[in-house]
N, C-alpha and C positions, 0 to 999 in steps of 0.2 A: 635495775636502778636507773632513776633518769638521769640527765646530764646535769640538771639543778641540783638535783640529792647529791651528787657527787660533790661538785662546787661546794656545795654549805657545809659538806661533814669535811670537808680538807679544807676550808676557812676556818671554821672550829677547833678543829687539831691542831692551828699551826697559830693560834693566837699569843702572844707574848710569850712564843719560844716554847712554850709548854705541849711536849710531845712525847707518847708512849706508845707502848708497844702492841696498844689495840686500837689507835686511831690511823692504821689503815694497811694494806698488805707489804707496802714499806713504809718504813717509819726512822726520820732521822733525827736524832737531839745534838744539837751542839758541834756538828761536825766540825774539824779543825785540822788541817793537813799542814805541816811545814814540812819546807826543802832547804835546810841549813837556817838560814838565816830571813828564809822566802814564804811567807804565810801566803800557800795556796785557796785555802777554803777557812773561811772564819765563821768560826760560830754558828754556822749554817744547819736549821733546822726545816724539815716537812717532810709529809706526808703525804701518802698516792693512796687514792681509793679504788678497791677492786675494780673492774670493769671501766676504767679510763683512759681514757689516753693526754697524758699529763704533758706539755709542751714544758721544757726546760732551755729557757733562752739566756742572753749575754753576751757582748762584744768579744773579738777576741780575746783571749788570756784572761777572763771572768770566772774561771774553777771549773767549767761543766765538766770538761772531761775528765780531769782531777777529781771532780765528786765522784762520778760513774767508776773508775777505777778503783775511788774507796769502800763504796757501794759492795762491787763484786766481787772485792780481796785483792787485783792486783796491788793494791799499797794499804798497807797497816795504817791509820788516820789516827794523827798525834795524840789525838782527843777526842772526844763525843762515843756516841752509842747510835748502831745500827739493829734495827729491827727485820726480819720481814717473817711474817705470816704468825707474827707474834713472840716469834723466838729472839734470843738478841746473837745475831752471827757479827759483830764488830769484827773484822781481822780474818772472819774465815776463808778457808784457798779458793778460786775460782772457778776449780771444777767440783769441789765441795758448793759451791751454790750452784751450778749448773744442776747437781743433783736434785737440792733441794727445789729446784724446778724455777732458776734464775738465769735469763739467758741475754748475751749483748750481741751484739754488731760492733764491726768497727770501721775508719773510714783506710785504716791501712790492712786490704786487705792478701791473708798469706792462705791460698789453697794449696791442694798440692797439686804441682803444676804438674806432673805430670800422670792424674789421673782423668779421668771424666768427673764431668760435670755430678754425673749419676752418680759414681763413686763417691766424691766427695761430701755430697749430702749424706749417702750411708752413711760414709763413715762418722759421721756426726751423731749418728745414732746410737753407735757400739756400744757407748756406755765402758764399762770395764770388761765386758767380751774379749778374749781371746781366740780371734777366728781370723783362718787365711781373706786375703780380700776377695777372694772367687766366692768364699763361704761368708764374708760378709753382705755380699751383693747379693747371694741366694735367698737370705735370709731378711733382706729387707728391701730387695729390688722393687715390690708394688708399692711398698709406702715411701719409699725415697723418691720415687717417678712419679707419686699419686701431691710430693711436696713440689716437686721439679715443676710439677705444670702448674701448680697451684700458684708459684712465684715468676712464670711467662720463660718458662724455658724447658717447656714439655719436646719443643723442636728442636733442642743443644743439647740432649742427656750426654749423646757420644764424644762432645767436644771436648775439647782441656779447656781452662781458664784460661790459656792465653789464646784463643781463639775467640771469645768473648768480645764484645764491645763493653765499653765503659761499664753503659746499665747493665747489660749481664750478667759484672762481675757484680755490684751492687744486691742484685736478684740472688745470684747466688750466696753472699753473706746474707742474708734473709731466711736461704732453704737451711742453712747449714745451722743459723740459730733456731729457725725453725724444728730443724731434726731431735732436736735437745727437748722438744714438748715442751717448751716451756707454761707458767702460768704469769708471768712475768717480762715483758720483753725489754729493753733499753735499746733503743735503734739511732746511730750516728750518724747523721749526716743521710738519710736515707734517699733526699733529693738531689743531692749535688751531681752537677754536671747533666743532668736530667732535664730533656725539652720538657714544654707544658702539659703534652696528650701523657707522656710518662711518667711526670708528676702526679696527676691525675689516677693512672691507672696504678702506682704503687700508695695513692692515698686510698685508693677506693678495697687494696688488697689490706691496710692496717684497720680499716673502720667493719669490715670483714671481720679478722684475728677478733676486734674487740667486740663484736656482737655476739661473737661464738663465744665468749668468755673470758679471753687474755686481756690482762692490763700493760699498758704500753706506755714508757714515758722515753717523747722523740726529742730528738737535738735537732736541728737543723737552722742555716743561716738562709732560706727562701722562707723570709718570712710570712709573705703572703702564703705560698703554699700551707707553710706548717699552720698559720693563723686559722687558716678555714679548715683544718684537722683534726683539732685538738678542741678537748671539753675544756682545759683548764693552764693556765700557763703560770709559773714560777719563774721570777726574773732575776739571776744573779746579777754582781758586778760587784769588782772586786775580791770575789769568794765570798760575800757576805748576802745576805738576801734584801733586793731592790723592793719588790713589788711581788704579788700572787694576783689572781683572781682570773674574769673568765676572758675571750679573747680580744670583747669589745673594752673591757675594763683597760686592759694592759695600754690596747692602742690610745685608748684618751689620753694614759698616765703619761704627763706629762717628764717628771725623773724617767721613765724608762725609754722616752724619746730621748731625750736628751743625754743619758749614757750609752743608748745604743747605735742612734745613727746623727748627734748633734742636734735632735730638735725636729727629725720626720721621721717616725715611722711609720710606713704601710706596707 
Protein backbone atom coordinates (compact mmCIF):
# COMPACT_ATOMS: atom_id res chain seq x y z
CA UNK A 1 0.00 0.00 0.00
CA UNK A 2 1.56 3.39 -0.83
CA UNK A 3 1.99 6.20 1.62
CA UNK A 4 -0.85 8.18 -0.23
CA UNK A 5 -3.37 5.24 0.04
CA UNK A 6 -2.64 5.32 3.59
CA UNK A 7 -3.02 9.16 4.23
CA UNK A 8 -6.51 9.13 2.25
CA UNK A 9 -8.05 5.99 4.00
CA UNK A 10 -7.03 7.51 7.75
CA UNK A 11 -8.37 10.94 6.44
CA UNK A 12 -11.53 9.22 5.66
CA UNK A 13 -12.02 7.29 8.80
CA UNK A 14 -11.46 9.93 10.90
CA UNK A 15 -13.80 12.57 9.26
CA UNK A 16 -16.29 14.29 11.73
CA UNK A 17 -15.50 11.85 14.53
CA UNK A 18 -17.10 8.90 12.61
CA UNK A 19 -14.80 5.87 13.35
CA UNK A 20 -15.38 2.06 13.42
CA UNK A 21 -13.98 -0.93 13.68
CA UNK A 22 -12.78 -1.64 10.17
CA UNK A 23 -11.33 1.79 9.28
CA UNK A 24 -8.09 0.46 10.14
CA UNK A 25 -5.92 -2.03 12.35
CA UNK A 26 -6.55 0.56 15.31
CA UNK A 27 -9.37 2.33 15.47
CA UNK A 28 -10.49 4.87 18.23
CA UNK A 29 -14.10 6.55 18.85
CA UNK A 30 -14.57 9.01 21.30
CA UNK A 31 -11.68 8.34 23.67
CA UNK A 32 -12.07 10.14 26.94
CA UNK A 33 -9.87 9.59 30.03
CA UNK A 34 -10.48 11.54 33.36
CA UNK A 35 -8.22 11.64 36.60
CA UNK A 36 -10.63 12.99 39.28
CA UNK A 37 -11.50 15.97 38.28
CA UNK A 38 -8.65 16.14 35.29
CA UNK A 39 -9.96 15.42 31.57
CA UNK A 40 -6.87 13.70 30.27
CA UNK A 41 -7.94 12.74 26.71
CA UNK A 42 -11.19 14.32 25.30
CA UNK A 43 -13.28 12.97 22.73
CA UNK A 44 -10.43 11.86 20.91
CA UNK A 45 -10.95 9.75 17.78
CA UNK A 46 -8.47 7.96 14.80
CA UNK A 47 -7.49 5.65 13.13
CA UNK A 48 -3.92 3.79 11.93
CA UNK A 49 -3.70 2.07 8.77
CA UNK A 50 -1.90 -1.12 8.42
CA UNK A 51 1.59 -0.72 7.15
CA UNK A 52 2.15 2.91 8.69
CA UNK A 53 4.02 4.61 10.65
CA UNK A 54 1.64 7.01 12.24
CA UNK A 55 3.45 10.06 14.04
CA UNK A 56 1.51 11.05 17.24
CA UNK A 57 2.57 14.55 18.20
CA UNK A 58 1.67 17.34 21.04
CA UNK A 59 3.22 19.74 23.61
CA UNK A 60 3.79 18.57 26.74
CA UNK A 61 0.94 17.32 28.85
CA UNK A 62 -1.37 16.90 25.32
CA UNK A 63 -2.83 13.18 26.34
CA UNK A 64 -0.15 11.01 24.01
CA UNK A 65 1.02 9.10 26.58
CA UNK A 66 -2.28 8.95 28.38
CA UNK A 67 -3.84 7.75 25.05
CA UNK A 68 -1.11 4.92 24.57
CA UNK A 69 -1.69 3.62 28.00
CA UNK A 70 -5.58 3.60 27.20
CA UNK A 71 -4.71 2.14 23.95
CA UNK A 72 -2.94 -0.96 25.57
CA UNK A 73 -5.13 -1.47 28.94
CA UNK A 74 -2.79 0.14 31.30
CA UNK A 75 -5.80 2.58 32.18
CA UNK A 76 -9.56 1.71 31.66
CA UNK A 77 -10.61 5.08 29.37
CA UNK A 78 -13.84 6.87 31.15
CA UNK A 79 -15.35 6.69 27.79
CA UNK A 80 -15.13 5.76 24.13
CA UNK A 81 -14.32 2.52 22.33
CA UNK A 82 -11.09 0.80 21.22
CA UNK A 83 -10.81 -1.14 18.29
CA UNK A 84 -7.88 -3.20 16.90
CA UNK A 85 -7.78 -5.72 14.11
CA UNK A 86 -11.42 -5.19 14.19
CA UNK A 87 -12.35 -6.50 17.45
CA UNK A 88 -13.30 -3.99 20.28
CA UNK A 89 -10.60 -4.64 23.26
CA UNK A 90 -11.78 -1.08 25.12
CA UNK A 91 -10.13 -2.04 28.80
CA UNK A 92 -8.38 -5.06 27.83
CA UNK A 93 -5.06 -6.05 30.17
CA UNK A 94 -1.69 -5.40 28.62
CA UNK A 95 -0.39 -8.43 28.16
CA UNK A 96 -3.78 -9.73 26.85
CA UNK A 97 -2.90 -7.22 23.91
CA UNK A 98 0.54 -8.14 23.85
CA UNK A 99 -1.06 -11.35 22.81
CA UNK A 100 -3.12 -10.29 20.53
CA UNK A 101 -0.08 -9.06 18.82
CA UNK A 102 0.19 -5.31 20.34
CA UNK A 103 3.38 -4.26 21.46
CA UNK A 104 4.92 -0.56 23.28
CA UNK A 105 8.12 0.83 24.33
CA UNK A 106 8.46 2.97 26.99
CA UNK A 107 10.69 5.98 27.84
CA UNK A 108 11.11 4.71 31.61
CA UNK A 109 12.86 1.86 31.04
CA UNK A 110 12.91 -1.39 33.70
CA UNK A 111 15.03 -4.49 32.44
CA UNK A 112 16.21 -6.77 34.54
CA UNK A 113 19.18 -5.52 35.64
CA UNK A 114 20.63 -8.22 36.47
CA UNK A 115 20.58 -10.37 33.46
CA UNK A 116 22.17 -9.99 29.85
CA UNK A 117 21.19 -8.21 27.41
CA UNK A 118 20.52 -11.61 25.42
CA UNK A 119 18.45 -12.77 28.24
CA UNK A 120 16.36 -10.02 28.56
CA UNK A 121 15.01 -10.03 24.93
CA UNK A 122 14.22 -14.01 25.64
CA UNK A 123 12.62 -13.36 28.02
CA UNK A 124 10.26 -11.20 26.14
CA UNK A 125 9.47 -14.03 24.20
CA UNK A 126 8.34 -16.60 26.91
CA UNK A 127 5.05 -15.77 26.26
CA UNK A 128 3.17 -17.91 29.23
CA UNK A 129 6.16 -20.70 29.08
CA UNK A 130 7.15 -22.08 32.17
CA UNK A 131 10.79 -22.60 31.72
CA UNK A 132 14.09 -22.28 33.83
CA UNK A 133 16.03 -19.16 32.32
CA UNK A 134 19.07 -21.62 31.05
CA UNK A 135 16.00 -23.36 29.23
CA UNK A 136 14.71 -20.18 28.23
CA UNK A 137 17.78 -19.05 26.45
CA UNK A 138 18.21 -22.69 24.97
CA UNK A 139 15.08 -22.35 23.42
CA UNK A 140 15.18 -19.00 21.88
CA UNK A 141 18.97 -18.02 21.97
CA UNK A 142 19.19 -17.69 17.81
CA UNK A 143 16.24 -15.73 17.52
CA UNK A 144 16.70 -13.48 20.58
CA UNK A 145 20.45 -12.71 19.23
CA UNK A 146 19.25 -12.85 15.44
CA UNK A 147 16.71 -9.54 17.37
CA UNK A 148 19.92 -8.43 19.54
CA UNK A 149 21.82 -7.58 16.32
CA UNK A 150 18.90 -6.51 14.43
CA UNK A 151 18.41 -3.49 17.01
CA UNK A 152 22.67 -2.59 16.99
CA UNK A 153 23.68 -4.62 19.86
CA UNK A 154 24.71 -7.90 18.35
CA UNK A 155 28.34 -6.67 20.22
CA UNK A 156 26.45 -6.39 24.11
CA UNK A 157 24.46 -9.68 24.22
CA UNK A 158 26.67 -10.50 27.52
CA UNK A 159 26.22 -7.14 29.05
CA UNK A 160 23.63 -6.08 31.86
CA UNK A 161 21.60 -2.90 31.08
CA UNK A 162 23.55 -1.09 33.23
CA UNK A 163 26.47 -1.45 31.19
CA UNK A 164 24.55 0.14 28.31
CA UNK A 165 24.90 3.64 27.18
CA UNK A 166 21.92 5.61 27.03
CA UNK A 167 21.06 4.44 23.18
CA UNK A 168 21.62 0.89 24.29
CA UNK A 169 19.15 0.88 26.63
CA UNK A 170 16.65 2.63 24.06
CA UNK A 171 17.85 -0.40 21.50
CA UNK A 172 17.11 -2.73 24.00
CA UNK A 173 13.31 -1.56 24.75
CA UNK A 174 13.00 -2.01 20.93
CA UNK A 175 14.40 -5.85 21.08
CA UNK A 176 12.34 -6.62 23.96
CA UNK A 177 9.06 -5.05 22.13
CA UNK A 178 10.38 -6.56 19.39
CA UNK A 179 10.47 -10.21 20.98
CA UNK A 180 6.52 -9.87 21.47
CA UNK A 181 6.27 -10.23 17.24
CA UNK A 182 4.37 -7.81 17.32
CA UNK A 183 1.92 -6.61 14.33
CA UNK A 184 1.56 -3.46 15.94
CA UNK A 185 4.32 -1.24 17.49
CA UNK A 186 3.71 2.13 19.70
CA UNK A 187 7.36 3.42 20.24
CA UNK A 188 8.02 6.40 23.00
CA UNK A 189 10.36 8.63 22.63
CA UNK A 190 12.53 6.43 20.38
CA UNK A 191 15.06 9.30 19.58
CA UNK A 192 15.61 11.08 22.81
CA UNK A 193 18.96 11.69 24.01
CA UNK A 194 20.19 10.13 20.56
CA UNK A 195 22.99 12.14 18.30
CA UNK A 196 21.91 12.51 14.64
CA UNK A 197 24.10 9.40 12.75
CA UNK A 198 21.77 7.41 15.67
CA UNK A 199 18.82 8.95 14.89
CA UNK A 200 19.24 8.16 11.67
CA UNK A 201 20.23 4.62 12.11
CA UNK A 202 17.05 3.84 14.52
CA UNK A 203 14.94 5.53 11.79
CA UNK A 204 16.26 3.56 9.15
CA UNK A 205 15.63 0.25 11.70
CA UNK A 206 11.52 1.49 12.01
CA UNK A 207 11.00 2.17 8.15
CA UNK A 208 12.63 -1.54 7.97
CA UNK A 209 9.79 -3.14 10.72
CA UNK A 210 7.38 -1.16 8.38
CA UNK A 211 8.39 -2.51 4.89
CA UNK A 212 8.48 -6.06 6.45
CA UNK A 213 4.79 -5.55 7.51
CA UNK A 214 4.47 -3.77 11.17
CA UNK A 215 2.49 -0.70 11.67
CA UNK A 216 4.05 1.63 13.95
CA UNK A 217 2.68 4.71 15.54
CA UNK A 218 5.89 6.88 17.08
CA UNK A 219 5.88 9.71 19.75
CA UNK A 220 8.78 11.51 19.81
CA UNK A 221 9.61 15.32 20.67
CA UNK A 222 12.84 15.62 17.67
CA UNK A 223 10.65 16.82 15.46
CA UNK A 224 12.51 17.09 12.68
CA UNK A 225 13.62 13.45 13.01
CA UNK A 226 10.27 12.04 13.65
CA UNK A 227 8.78 14.56 10.59
CA UNK A 228 11.02 12.84 7.89
CA UNK A 229 9.78 9.29 9.50
CA UNK A 230 6.52 9.11 9.38
CA UNK A 231 3.66 8.65 6.47
CA UNK A 232 1.16 10.55 8.53
CA UNK A 233 0.91 12.55 11.73
CA UNK A 234 -2.02 13.21 14.36
CA UNK A 235 -1.68 16.26 16.32
CA UNK A 236 -3.18 16.44 19.86
CA UNK A 237 -3.32 19.24 22.44
CA UNK A 238 -5.16 19.40 25.17
CA UNK A 239 -6.42 15.61 24.82
CA UNK A 240 -8.58 16.66 22.16
CA UNK A 241 -7.52 16.25 18.40
CA UNK A 242 -5.64 19.65 16.76
CA UNK A 243 -4.81 18.68 13.30
CA UNK A 244 -4.20 15.01 11.02
CA UNK A 245 -2.62 14.75 7.79
CA UNK A 246 0.78 14.26 6.04
CA UNK A 247 4.05 15.70 7.35
CA UNK A 248 4.18 18.72 4.99
CA UNK A 249 0.49 19.48 5.99
CA UNK A 250 1.03 19.53 9.74
CA UNK A 251 4.29 21.89 9.38
CA UNK A 252 2.31 24.55 7.35
CA UNK A 253 -0.57 24.26 9.94
CA UNK A 254 -0.52 27.03 11.23
CA UNK A 255 -2.72 25.88 14.99
CA UNK A 256 -0.27 23.23 15.31
CA UNK A 257 2.68 25.67 15.19
CA UNK A 258 1.31 27.71 17.37
CA UNK A 259 0.25 25.05 20.16
CA UNK A 260 3.30 23.42 19.80
CA UNK A 261 6.22 25.54 19.72
CA UNK A 262 4.50 29.40 19.92
CA UNK A 263 4.40 29.81 16.16
CA UNK A 264 7.71 27.66 14.63
CA UNK A 265 7.73 24.60 13.90
CA UNK A 266 10.43 22.65 12.17
Amino acid sequence: MSTDTRADEAASATTDNEVGPDDGILAVESLRKEFGGLVAVDDLSFAVQEEEILGFIGPNGAGKSTTFNCVTGTYPPTDGTVWYKGEEVTGTPPHEMVKRGMARTFQSFAPLEDRSVLKNVALSMMDDKLVTMDGLLGEFHDEARAICERVGLGDRLYQTPAELPHAGMLRLELGRALGTDPDLLLVDEPFAGLSGPEVESVSDLLLELRDEGMTLVVVDHNMRGLLQLIDRAIVINFGSLLAEGSPDEITDNPEVQEAYLGGGLE
